[in-house]
Legacy VTK file of the C-alpha trace (Angstrom):
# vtk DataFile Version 3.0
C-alpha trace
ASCII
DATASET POLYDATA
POINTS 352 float
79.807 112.269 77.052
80.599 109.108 79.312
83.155 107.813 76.872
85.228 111.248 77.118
84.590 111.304 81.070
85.801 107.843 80.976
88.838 108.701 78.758
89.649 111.952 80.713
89.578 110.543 84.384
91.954 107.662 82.847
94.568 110.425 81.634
94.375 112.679 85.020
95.083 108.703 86.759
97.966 108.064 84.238
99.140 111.559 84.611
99.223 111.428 88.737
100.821 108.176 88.539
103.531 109.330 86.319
103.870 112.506 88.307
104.413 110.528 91.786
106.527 107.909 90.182
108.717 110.705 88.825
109.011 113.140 92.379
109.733 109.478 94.461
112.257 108.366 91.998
113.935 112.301 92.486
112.755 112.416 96.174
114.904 108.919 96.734
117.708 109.821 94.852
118.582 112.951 96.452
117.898 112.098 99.982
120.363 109.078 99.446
122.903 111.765 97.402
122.635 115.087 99.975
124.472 114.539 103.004
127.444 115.506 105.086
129.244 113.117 103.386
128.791 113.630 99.399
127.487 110.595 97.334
127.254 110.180 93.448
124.164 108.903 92.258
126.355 106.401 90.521
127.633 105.071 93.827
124.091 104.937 95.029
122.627 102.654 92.045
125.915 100.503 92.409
125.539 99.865 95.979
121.694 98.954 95.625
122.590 96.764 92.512
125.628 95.355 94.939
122.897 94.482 97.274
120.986 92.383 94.620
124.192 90.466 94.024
125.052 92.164 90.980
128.545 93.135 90.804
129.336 96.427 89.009
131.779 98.620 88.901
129.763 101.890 90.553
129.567 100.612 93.794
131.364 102.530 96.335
134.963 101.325 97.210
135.164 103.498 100.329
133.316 101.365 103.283
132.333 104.722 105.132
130.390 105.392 102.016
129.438 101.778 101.915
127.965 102.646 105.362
126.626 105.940 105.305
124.187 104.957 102.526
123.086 101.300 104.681
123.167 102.359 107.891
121.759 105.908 107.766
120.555 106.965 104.603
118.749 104.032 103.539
116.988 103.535 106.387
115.695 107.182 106.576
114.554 107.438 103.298
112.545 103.835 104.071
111.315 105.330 107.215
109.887 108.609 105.546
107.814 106.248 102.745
106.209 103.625 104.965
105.334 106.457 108.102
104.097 108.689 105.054
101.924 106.013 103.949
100.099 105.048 107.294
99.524 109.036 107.942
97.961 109.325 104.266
95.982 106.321 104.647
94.742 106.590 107.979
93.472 110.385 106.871
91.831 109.294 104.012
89.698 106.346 106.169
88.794 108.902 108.709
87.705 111.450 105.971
85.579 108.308 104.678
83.799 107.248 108.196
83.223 110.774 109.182
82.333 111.866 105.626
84.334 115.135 106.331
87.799 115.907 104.477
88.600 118.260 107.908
89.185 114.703 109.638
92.947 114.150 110.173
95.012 112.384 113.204
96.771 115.246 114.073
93.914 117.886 113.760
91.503 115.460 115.630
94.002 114.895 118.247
94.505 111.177 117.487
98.889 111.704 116.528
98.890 113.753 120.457
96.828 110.654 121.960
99.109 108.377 120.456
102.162 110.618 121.744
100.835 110.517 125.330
100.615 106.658 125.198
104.071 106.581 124.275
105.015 109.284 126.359
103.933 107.596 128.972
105.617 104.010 127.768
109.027 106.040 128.534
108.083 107.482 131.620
107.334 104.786 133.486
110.501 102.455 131.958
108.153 99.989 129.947
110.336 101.382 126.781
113.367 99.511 128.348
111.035 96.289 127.143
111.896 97.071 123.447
110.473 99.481 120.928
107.334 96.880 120.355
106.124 98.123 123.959
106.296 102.114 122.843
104.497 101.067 120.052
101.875 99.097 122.226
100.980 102.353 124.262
101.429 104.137 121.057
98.313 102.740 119.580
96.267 102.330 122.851
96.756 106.119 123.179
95.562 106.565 119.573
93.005 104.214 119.947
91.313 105.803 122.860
91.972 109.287 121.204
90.025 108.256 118.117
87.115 106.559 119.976
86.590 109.659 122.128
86.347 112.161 119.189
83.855 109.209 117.375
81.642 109.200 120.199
81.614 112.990 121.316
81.305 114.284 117.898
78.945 112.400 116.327
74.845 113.868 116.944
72.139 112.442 115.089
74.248 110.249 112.478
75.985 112.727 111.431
79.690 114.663 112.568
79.526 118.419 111.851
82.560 120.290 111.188
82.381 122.283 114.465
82.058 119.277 117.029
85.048 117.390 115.024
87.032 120.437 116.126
86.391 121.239 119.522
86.442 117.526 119.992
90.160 118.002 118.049
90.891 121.324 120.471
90.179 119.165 123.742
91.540 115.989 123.098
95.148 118.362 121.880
94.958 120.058 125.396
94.112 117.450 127.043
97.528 115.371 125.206
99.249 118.475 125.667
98.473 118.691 129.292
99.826 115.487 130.109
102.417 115.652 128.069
103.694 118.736 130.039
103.253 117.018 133.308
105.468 113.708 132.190
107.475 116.075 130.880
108.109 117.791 134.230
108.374 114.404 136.351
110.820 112.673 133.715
114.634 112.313 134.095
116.577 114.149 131.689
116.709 111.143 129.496
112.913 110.706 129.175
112.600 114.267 128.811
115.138 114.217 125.262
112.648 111.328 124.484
109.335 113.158 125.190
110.263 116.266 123.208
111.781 114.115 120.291
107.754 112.653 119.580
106.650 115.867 120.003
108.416 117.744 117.191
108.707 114.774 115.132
111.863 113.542 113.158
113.219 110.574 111.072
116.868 111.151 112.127
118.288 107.583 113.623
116.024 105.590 112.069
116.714 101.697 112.287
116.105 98.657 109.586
114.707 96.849 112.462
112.000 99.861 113.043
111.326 100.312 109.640
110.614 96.663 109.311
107.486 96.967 112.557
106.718 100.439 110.399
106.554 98.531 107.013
104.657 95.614 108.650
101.927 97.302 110.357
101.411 99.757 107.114
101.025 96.988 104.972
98.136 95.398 107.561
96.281 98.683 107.724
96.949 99.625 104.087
95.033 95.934 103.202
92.236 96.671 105.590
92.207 99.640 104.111
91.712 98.562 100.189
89.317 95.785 101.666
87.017 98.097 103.042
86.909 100.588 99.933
83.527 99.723 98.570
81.969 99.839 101.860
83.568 103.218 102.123
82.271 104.254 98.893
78.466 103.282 100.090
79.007 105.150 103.048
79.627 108.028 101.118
75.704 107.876 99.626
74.658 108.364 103.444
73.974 106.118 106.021
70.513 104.849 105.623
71.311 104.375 102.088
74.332 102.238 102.930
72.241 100.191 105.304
70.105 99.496 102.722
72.893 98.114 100.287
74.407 95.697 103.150
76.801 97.628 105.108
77.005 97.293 109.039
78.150 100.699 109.172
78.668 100.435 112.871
80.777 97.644 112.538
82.725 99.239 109.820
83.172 102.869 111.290
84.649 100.555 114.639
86.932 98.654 112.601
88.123 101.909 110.383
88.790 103.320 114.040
91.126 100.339 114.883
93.063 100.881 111.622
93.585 104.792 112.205
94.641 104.116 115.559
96.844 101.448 114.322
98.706 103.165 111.808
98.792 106.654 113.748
100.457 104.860 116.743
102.946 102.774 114.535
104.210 105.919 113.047
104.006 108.389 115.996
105.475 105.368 118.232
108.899 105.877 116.294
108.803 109.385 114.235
106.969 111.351 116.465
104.217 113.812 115.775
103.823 114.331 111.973
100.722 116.401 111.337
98.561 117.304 108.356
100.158 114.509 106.043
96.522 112.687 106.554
94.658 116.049 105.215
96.732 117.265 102.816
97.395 113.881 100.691
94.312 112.208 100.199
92.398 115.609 99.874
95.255 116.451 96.866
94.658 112.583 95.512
90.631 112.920 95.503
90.827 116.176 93.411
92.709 114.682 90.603
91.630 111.395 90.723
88.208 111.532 92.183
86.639 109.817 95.284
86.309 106.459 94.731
88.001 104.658 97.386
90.177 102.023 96.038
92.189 103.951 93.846
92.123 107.508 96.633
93.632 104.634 99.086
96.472 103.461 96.985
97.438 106.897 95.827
97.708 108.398 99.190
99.861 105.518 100.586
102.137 106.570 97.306
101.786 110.396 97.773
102.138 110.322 101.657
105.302 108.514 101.377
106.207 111.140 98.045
105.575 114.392 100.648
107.270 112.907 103.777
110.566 111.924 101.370
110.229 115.244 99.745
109.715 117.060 103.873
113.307 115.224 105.022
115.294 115.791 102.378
114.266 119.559 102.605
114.446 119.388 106.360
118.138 118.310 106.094
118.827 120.460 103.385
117.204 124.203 104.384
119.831 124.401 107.488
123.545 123.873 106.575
124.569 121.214 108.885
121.399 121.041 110.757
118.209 118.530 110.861
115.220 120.281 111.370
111.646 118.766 112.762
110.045 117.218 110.040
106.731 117.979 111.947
107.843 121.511 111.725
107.684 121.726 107.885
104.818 119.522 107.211
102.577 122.429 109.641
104.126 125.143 107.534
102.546 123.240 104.173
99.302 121.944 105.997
98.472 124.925 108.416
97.282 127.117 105.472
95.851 124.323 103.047
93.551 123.053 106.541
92.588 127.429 106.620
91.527 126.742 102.993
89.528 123.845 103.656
87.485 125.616 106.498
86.539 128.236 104.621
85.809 126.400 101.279
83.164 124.480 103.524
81.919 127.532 104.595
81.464 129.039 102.038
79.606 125.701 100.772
77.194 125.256 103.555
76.722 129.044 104.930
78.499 128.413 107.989
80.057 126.819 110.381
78.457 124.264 111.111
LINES 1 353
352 0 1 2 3 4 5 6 7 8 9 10 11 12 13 14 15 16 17 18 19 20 21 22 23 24 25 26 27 28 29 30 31 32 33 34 35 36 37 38 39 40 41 42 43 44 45 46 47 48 49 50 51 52 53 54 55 56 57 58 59 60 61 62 63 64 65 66 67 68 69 70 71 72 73 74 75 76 77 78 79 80 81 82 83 84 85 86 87 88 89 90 91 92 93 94 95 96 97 98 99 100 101 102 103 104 105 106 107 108 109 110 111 112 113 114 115 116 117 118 119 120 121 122 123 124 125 126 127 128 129 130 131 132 133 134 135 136 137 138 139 140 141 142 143 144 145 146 147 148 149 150 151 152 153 154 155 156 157 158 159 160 161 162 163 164 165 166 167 168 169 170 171 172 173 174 175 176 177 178 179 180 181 182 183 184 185 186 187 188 189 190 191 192 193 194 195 196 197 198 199 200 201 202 203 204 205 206 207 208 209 210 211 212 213 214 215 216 217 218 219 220 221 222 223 224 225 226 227 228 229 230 231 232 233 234 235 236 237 238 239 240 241 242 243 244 245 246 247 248 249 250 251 252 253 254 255 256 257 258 259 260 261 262 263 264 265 266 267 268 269 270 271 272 273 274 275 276 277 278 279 280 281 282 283 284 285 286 287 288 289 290 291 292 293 294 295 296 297 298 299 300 301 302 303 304 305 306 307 308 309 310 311 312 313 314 315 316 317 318 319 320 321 322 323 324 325 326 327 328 329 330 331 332 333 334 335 336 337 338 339 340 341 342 343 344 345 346 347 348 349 350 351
């Protein structure tokens, strides 16, 4: 019976990897194909092989294409997989140190926190110091956003599914609130700015953003895999963990410091991006199971998979037009975070 548990668990992980390998291959090839300006896929494997210093006889000719694919394309579709992966991973470590899959950056208000912080950055003209400086109050706002729901919504060791969400419900309005009033002080400028993080978009993406994006992902994804056991004795309980080693007060503040991290990276130059942190490593940990190490690594993959996937449709559904990539992801996680609450009722006879 543990031999064919063994052997079936290894199939559903070969068969996810093969599945995400195949929709980011697709995902990346037609994001760098669609377009205003038309691109063969041809042109697009030339110019990357080009890049590698292998002359061939695909690469684009045309210097517009040449480009279009560098200077816009490219950098979009890099954007989309490294802000997909700190939104997927930072979910999946808040699901693990509040032991509730309902935990999520933008449901628990950290992605608005980190929005006023950088809201904020522009307001006041620190942003004229260089996108490092957005990203500074970025993650200070996130930071303080995910320490306030940590300390108001846990009661007696434990966080219970109603306190995560009023604590989520206040710490939106409160973001909300302030984002209205910098909103109604700002110059016109600002004011583009503001509303820009608050629907969330990857248009005008830059190498050298991607780059601070890629950087920071890679820190928090690390942390992240480091910390997996741990994460896996915290899921036997608390006292239990103790007992096998684990400061879990030290690790529930350091898991805090990595969410706020890689929210504010990715809301610092995307915007708001909600639900990518519930509804990837919740989809990972039914196929694959929950053991840490492995949910970690396949939501950086998948989170990067559904953000491709949500900009390519976003500048697809609209002829000529680029719609909020925040505005699609809600349409997909809205009603899978409605099935979640009521699974868990359903579950535990309530609420709460």
């Amino acid at each position: 019976m543990a031999a064919a548990r063994s052997v079936n668990h290894t199939l559903r992980g070969l068969t996810l990897t093969l599945t995400l390998a195949a929709l980011l291959l697709g995902g990346v090839v037609a994001s760098a194909v669609l377009g205003q300006l038309p691109v063969s896929p041809a042109e697009v494997g030339g110019s990357l092989l080009r890049a590698l210093g292998i002359q061939n006889e695909w690469a684009p000719s045309d210097s517009i294409v040449e480009s279009t694919l560098w200077v816009v394309r490219f950098p979009r579709i890099a954007m989309a997989l490294v802000v997909g992966a700190a939104l997927a991973v930072a979910g999946a470590v808040m699901q693990a140190i509040f032991g509730n899959p309902l935990a999520e950056p933008g449901v628990v208000g950290v992605s608005s926190g980190a929005a006023l912080g950088a809201a904020i950055a522009i307001v006041v003209g620190i942003s004229a110091l260089g996108d490092g400086a957005i990203a500074l109050f970025a993650f200070v706002g996130g930071l303080l956003a995910t320490l306030l729901v940590y300390f108001v919504s846990r009661a007696n060791g434990r966080t219970e599914v109603v306190t995560l969400l009023l604590t989520g419900i206040a710490v939106n309005a409160f973001a909300g609130a302030g984002l209205a009033f910098l909103l109604f002080i700002a110059d016109s400028g600002s004011r583009e700015q503001i509303v820009f993080w608050q629907l969330g978009s990857l248009n005008g993406s830059r190498w050298s953003e991607v780059l601070i994006v890629a950087l920071v992902t890679a820190v928090g994804l690390t942390a992240a895999i480091v910390l997996a056991r741990p994460f896996d004795l915290l899921a036997l309980g608390e006292r239990n963990a103790r007992h096998l080693g684990v400061n879990v007060e030290r690790l529930r503040i350091v898991s805090i410091v990595i969410v706020a991290l890689l929210t504010g990276v990715a809301v610092a130059f995307v915007g708001i991006i909600a639900f990518v942190g519930l509804v990837v490593p919740h989809a990972m940990r039914m196929v694959i199971g929950p053991a840490h190490r492995a949910l970690i690594v396949a939501s950086a993959i998948g989170g990067g998979v559904l953000l491709v996937l949500s900009d390519l449709l976003a500048r697809s559904v609209v002829a000529g037009g680029d719609l909020p990539i925040g505005l699609l992801t809600s349409l997909v996680g809205g009603p899978f975070f409605f099935y979640l609450l009521f699974r868990q009722r359903r579950q535990s006879g309530g609420w709460a």
